[in-house]
C-alpha positions in Angstrom: 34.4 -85.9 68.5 37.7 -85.6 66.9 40.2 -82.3 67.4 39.6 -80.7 64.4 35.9 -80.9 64.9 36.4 -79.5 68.6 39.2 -76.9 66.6 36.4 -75.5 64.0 33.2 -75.1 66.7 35.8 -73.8 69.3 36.8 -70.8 66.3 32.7 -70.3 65.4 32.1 -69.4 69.4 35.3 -67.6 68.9 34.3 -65.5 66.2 30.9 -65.4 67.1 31.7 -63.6 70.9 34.1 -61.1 68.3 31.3 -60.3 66.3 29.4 -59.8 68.9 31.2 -57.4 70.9 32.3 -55.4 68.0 28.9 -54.5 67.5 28.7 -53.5 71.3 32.0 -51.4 70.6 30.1 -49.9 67.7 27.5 -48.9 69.0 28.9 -46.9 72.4 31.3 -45.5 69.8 28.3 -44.1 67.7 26.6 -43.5 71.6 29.3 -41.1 72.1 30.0 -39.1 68.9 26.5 -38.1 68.6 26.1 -37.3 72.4 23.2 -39.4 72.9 22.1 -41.7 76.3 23.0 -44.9 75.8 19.8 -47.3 76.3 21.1 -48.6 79.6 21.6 -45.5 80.6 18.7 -43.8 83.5 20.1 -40.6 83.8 17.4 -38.1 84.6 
């Protein structure tokens, strides 16, 4: 496997943990505005 293979799947993992905790970001942001339990959340 040469470097700049290694380079581009190393950036795809990258971008693909990003994407993937901006969505998590999103939606305890959108949690929180509207008040609601987040679905983790047990809170009786």
């Amino acid at each position: 496997m040469t470097v700049s293979r290694f380079r581009t799947i190393l950036y795809i993992v990258v971008a693909i943990v990003s994407l993937a905790g901006l969505a998590d970001a999103a939606y305890l942001t959108v949690q929180a505005l509207t008040g609601e339990t987040a679905a983790c959340g047990n809170q009786a």
